[in-house]
C-alpha positions in Angstrom: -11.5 18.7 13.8 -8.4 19.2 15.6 -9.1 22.8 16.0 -9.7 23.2 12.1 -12.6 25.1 11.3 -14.7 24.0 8.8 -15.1 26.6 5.4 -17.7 27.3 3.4 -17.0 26.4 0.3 -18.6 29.4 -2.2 -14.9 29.7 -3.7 -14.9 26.2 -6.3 -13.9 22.6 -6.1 -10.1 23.7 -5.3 -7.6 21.2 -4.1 -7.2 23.8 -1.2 -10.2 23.1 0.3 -10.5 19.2 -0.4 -12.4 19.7 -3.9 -16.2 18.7 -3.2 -18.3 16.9 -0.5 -19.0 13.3 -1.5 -22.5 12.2 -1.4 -23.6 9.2 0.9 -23.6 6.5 -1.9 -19.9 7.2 -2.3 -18.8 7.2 1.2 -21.0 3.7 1.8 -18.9 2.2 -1.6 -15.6 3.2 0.1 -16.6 2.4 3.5 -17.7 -1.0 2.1 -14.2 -1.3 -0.1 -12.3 -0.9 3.4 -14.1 -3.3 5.3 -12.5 -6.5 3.6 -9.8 -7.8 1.3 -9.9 -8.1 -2.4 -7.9 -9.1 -5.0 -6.7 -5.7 -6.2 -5.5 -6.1 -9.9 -8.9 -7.9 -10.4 -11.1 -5.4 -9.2 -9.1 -2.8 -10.7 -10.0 -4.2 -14.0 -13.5 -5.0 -13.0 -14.0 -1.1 -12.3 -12.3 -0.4 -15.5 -14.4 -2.5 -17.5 -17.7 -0.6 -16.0 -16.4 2.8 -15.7 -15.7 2.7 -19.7 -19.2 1.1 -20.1 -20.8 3.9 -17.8 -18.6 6.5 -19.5 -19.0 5.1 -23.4 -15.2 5.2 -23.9 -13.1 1.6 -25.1 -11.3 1.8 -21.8 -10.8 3.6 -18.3 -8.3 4.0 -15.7 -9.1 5.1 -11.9 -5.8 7.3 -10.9 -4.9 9.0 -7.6 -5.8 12.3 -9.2 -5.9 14.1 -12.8 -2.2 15.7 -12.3 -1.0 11.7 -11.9 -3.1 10.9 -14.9 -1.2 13.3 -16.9 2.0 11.8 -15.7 1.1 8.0 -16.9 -0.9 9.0 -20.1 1.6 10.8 -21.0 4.3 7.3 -19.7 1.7 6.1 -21.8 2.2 7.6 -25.2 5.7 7.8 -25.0 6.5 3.7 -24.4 5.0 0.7 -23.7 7.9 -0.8 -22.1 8.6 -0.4 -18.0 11.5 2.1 -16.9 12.6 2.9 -20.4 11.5 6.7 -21.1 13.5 8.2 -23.6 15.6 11.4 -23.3 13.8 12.9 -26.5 10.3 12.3 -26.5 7.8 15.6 -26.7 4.7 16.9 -25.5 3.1 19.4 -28.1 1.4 22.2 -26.6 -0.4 25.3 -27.1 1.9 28.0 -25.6 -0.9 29.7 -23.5 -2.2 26.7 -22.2 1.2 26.1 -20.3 0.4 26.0 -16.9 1.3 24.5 -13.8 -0.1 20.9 -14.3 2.2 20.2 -17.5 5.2 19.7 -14.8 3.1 16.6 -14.5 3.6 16.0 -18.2 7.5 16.4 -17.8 7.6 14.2 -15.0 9.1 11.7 -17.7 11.9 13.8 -18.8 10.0 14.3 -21.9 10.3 18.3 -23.7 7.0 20.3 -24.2 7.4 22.0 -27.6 5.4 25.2 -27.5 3.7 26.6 -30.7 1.3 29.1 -31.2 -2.7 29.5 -32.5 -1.5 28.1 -35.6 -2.1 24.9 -38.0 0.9 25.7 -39.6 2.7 25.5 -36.5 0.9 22.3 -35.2 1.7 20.6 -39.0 5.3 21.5 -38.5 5.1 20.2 -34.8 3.5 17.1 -35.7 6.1 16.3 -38.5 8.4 15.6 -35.7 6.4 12.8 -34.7 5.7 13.8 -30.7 4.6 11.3 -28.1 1.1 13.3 -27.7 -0.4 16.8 -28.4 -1.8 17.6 -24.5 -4.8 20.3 -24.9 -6.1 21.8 -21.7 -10.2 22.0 -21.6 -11.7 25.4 -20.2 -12.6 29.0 -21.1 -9.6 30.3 -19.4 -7.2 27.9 -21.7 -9.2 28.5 -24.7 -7.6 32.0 -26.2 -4.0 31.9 -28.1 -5.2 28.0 -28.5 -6.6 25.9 -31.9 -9.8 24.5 -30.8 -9.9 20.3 -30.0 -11.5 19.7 -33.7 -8.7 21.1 -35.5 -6.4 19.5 -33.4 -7.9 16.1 -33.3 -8.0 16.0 -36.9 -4.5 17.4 -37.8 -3.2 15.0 -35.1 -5.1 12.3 -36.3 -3.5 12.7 -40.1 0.0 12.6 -38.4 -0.7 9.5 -36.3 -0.6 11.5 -33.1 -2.3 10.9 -30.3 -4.3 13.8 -28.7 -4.6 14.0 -25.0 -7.2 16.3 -23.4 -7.1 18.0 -19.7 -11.0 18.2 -18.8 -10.5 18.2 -15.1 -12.3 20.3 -14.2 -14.9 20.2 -16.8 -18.0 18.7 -14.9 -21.1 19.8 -15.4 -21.0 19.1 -18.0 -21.3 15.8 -17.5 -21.1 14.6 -21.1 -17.6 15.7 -21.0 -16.7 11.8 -19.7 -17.4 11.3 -23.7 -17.7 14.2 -25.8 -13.8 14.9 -26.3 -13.5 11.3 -26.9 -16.2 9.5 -28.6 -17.5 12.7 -30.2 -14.8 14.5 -31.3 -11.7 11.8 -31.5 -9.4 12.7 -29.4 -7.3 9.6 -27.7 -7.5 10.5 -24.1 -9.6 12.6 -21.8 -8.4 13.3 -17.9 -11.0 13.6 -15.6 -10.6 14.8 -11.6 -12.7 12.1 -9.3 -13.0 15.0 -6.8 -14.4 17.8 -8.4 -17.8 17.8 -10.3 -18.2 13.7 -9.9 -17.9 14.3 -6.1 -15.8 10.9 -5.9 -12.8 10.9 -4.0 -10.7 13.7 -3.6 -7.4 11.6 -4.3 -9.1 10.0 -7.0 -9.0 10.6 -11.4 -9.9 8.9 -14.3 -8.6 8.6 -17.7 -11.1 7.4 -20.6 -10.0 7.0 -23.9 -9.0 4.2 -26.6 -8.1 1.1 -25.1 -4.8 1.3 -26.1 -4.1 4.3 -24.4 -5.1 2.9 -21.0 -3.3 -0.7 -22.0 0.0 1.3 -21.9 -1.0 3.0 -19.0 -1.0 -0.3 -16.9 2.2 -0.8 -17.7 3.7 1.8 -15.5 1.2 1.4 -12.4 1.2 0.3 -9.2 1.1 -3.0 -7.3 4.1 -2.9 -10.6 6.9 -1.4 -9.2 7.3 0.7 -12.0 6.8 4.5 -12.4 2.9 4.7 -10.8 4.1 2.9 -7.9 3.8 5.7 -5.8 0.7 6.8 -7.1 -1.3 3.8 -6.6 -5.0 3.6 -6.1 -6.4 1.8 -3.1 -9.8 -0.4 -3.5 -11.7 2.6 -1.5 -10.4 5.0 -4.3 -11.7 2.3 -6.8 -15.2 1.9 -6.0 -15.9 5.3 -4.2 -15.0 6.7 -7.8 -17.2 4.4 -9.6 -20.3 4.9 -7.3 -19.5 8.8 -8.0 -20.0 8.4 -12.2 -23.1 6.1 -11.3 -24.4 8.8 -8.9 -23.8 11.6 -11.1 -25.1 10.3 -14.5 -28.2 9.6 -12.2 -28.5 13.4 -11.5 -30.8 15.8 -13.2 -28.1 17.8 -15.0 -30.7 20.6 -16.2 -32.2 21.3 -12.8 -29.0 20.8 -11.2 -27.6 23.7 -13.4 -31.4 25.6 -12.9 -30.4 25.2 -9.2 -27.2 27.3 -9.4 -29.0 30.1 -11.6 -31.4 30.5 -8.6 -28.6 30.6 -6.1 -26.7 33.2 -8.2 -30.4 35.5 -9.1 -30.8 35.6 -4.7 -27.3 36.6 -4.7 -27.3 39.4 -7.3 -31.0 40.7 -6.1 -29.6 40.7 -2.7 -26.3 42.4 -3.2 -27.5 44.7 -5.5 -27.1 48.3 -4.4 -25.0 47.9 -1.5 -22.3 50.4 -0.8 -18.7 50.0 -1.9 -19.9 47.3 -4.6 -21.1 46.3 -8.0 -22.6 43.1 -8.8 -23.1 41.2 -12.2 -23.7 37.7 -13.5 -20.9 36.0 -14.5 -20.6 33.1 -16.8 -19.7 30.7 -17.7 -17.6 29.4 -14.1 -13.8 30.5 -13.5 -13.3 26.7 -15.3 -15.4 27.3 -18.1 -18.6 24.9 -17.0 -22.3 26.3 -18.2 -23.4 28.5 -14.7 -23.0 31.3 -13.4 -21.2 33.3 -10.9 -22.2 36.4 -8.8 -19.0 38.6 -9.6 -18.5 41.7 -7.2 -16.3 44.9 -7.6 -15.3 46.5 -5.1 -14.7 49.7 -4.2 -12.1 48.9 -1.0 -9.4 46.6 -0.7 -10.8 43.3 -2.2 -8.1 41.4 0.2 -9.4 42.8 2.9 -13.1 41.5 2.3 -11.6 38.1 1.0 -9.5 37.6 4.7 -12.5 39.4 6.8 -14.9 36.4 4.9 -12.2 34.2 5.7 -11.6 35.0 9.8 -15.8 35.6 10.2 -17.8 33.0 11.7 -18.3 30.7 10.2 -15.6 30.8 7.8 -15.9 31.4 4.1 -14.3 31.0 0.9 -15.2 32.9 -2.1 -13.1 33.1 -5.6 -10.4 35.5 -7.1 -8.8 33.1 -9.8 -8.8 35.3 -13.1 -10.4 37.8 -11.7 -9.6 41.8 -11.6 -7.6 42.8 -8.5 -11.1 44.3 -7.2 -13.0 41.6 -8.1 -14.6 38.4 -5.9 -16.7 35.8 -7.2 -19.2 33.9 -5.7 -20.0 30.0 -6.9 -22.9 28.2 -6.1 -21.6 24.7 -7.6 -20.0 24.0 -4.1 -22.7 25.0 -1.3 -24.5 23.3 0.8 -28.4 23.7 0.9 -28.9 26.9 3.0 -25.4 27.7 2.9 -25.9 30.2 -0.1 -27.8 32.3 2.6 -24.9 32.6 5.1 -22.3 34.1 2.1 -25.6 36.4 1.3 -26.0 37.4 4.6 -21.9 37.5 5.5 -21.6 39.9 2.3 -24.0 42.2 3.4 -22.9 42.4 7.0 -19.3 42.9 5.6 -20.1 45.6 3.1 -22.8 48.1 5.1 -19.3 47.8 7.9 -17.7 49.3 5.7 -19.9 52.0 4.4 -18.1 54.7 3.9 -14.5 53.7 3.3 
C-alpha cells in the first residue's frame, strides 16, 4: 500500500494504527451506503432511531469520532441555540482525569473547573450551575476520581447533567447502556472504531433524548459548529451494522478467547533470558482481559523499535507502563497472528542473551 507496511496490531485499538479491523458485514453496509444517493437528514434519523433501540438509550447520535462527540455534547449542554456559546459556561471535572481529549471539551470556549476526589468539592462545583460534569471511563482515570454513582446522583440533585467518556470501554459491551440506563448518567460517548469495529472515523453518543436533540442543533449538513465534522451515509450505516454485529457476538467466549491467547503467550515467554512475564489485567483501558506484561532487563526501546523494523512489522503497548515494561494485547490480532508476536519475542530475546 504505497510502500506502507502493514503492522500487527498486538499494541491496542490506537488511533495510530487505524483502531480495529472491521468485519465483512460492516464493510458490505458501507460499501452498500456509497453505491447510491439518499436523503441524508432522513437516514440520519432513521439510524438514530435504531441505534438507541439496539443500544436501549432514549436517543443516539452517529459522530465522526468520540473526541467530536465530546465537542457537540458538550455544544450540547451548554445551548440549544446555533452559534451562540457563551464566554462563561464550565465543564466540571475530576482533576486527574484531565487529559488530552478535554481540549475537545473546550473547543467551545467553555472553562473546565478542576476539583478533587471530593463530594464536598463536586457540591460546591455544582452550586455554580455548570453546563455538564464530563467523567472519563477506565482504570487508568479511575484514581484521584468520585466514582459515576456518586457523581450521577449529586449531579442529578443539582440539575446537572453528567456526561461520560466510555471510548474506549468495549468489551464490555453493555457499556452502550450501563452508564446510562443503569446508573443515570445523561450521556455516554462511545468510539465506532475501537471495540464495535465500525468505522474508524466513526462515534456515537447515547443518552436522554434531550441531550442528542441539542446535539442536532450544531451538526452538519447545518452550517453550524459540526459542520466540519459531519458524518457521511457510509459512516452511518457501517456504524450501525458494527452494534448489530457486535451485540450478536459471544461476549464470554470472545473474552475466553483472549485468556487463551495471553496463557500461550506467558507459557511461551516464560523463562527466557533478559525478561519477566506476568498476567496483566484488566487492559491498559480498563476492559475485563488480560495482557502478557514483560520486564525487561535491556533497553525496552530497543525491543519496541527492533519489533517494529522486523518482518513483518509489530506493534506491542507501553501506555502506563514502567519504562521496562511492554505489553502484549490479544483484543487486536488476527487468528494466527498471536503466534508471530510469540515467535518474534522469542527470536528477539535469545538475540540478545546476554546483554
Amino acid at each position: 500500500m504505497l510502500g506502507v507496511r502493514p503492522v500487527i496490531n498486538a499494541n491496542a485499538t490506537v488511533t495510530v494504527l487505524g483502531g480495529s479491523l472491521m468485519p465483512p458485514p460492516v464493510i458490505k453496509a458501507m460499501n452498500d451506503a456509497a453505491a447510491q444517493f439518499v436523503d441524508l437528514p432522513e437516514l440520519n434519523l432513521r439510524v438514530s432511531e435504531r441505534l438507541a433501540q439496539l443500544t436501549h438509550n432514549e436517543a443516539a447520535y452517529v459522530t465522526s469520532g468520540a473526541a467530536a462527540a465530546i465537542t457537540l455534547t458538550v455544544a450540547a449542554c451548554v445551548t440549544t441555540e446555533s452559534q451562540a456559546f457563551p464566554t462563561d459556561a464550565e465543564i466540571v471535572m475530576f482533576a486527574s482525569q484531565r487529559n488530552g481529549y478535554d481540549y475537545s471539551a473546550r473547543f467551545i470556549g467553555a472553562r473546565i473547573v478542576e476539583i478533587g476526589p471530593s463530594v464536598d468539592e463536586l457540591r460546591a462545583a455544582l452550586d455554580r450551575k455548570p453546563a455538564c460534569v464530563l467523567w472519563f471511563a477506565g482504570a487508568h482515570y479511575a484514581a484521584g476520581a468520585l466514582p459515576v454513582e456518586e457523581v450521577v446522583q449529586c449531579a442529578r440533585q443539582a440539575g446537572v447533567p453528567v456526561i461520560v467518556d466510555a471510548a474506549a470501554q468495549i468489551p464490555p459491551v453493555a457499556s452502550l447502556w450501563r452508564f446510562t440506563r443503569d446508573l443515570g448518567a445523561d450521556a455516554v460517548i462511545v468510539s465506532g472504531g475501537k471495540g464495535l469495529r465500525g468505522p474508524q472515523a466513526s462515534g456515537l453518543v447515547l443518552g436522554k433524548q434531550a441531550i442528542v436533540d441539542n446535539l442536532r442543533v450544531h451538526t452538519s449538513p447545518k452550517h453550524e459548529l459540526g459542520r466540519g465534522m459531519k458524518v457521511g451515509k457510509e459512516e452511518l450505516l457501517g456504524l450501525l451494522a458494527a452494534v448489530e454485529w457486535t451485540l450478536a457476538q459471544d461476549e464470554d467466549e470472545l473474552l475466553a478467547g483472549y485468556e487463551r491467547i495471553v496463557d500461550d503467550w506467558i507459557a511461551g515467554l516464560q523463562g527466557l533470558p533478559g525478561a519477566v512475564v506476568e498476567r496483566g489485567y484488566p487492559s491498559e483501558a480498563g476492559q475485563p482481559h488480560s495482557r502478557a506484561v514483560l520486564r525487561l532487563t535491556r533497553d525496552r526501546d530497543e525491543v519496541v523499535q527492533a519489533l517494529w523494523d522486523g518482518n513483518p512489522r509489530i506493534s506491542v503497548g507501553t501506555f502506563n507502563l514502567p519504562p521496562d515494561a511492554i505489553a502484549l494485547n490479544p483484543q487486536t490480532l488476527q487468528p494466527g497472528e498471536e503466534k508471530t508476536v510469540l515467535d518474534a519475542l522469542v527470536r528477539l530475546l535469545r538475540s540478545g542473551e546476554g546483554q
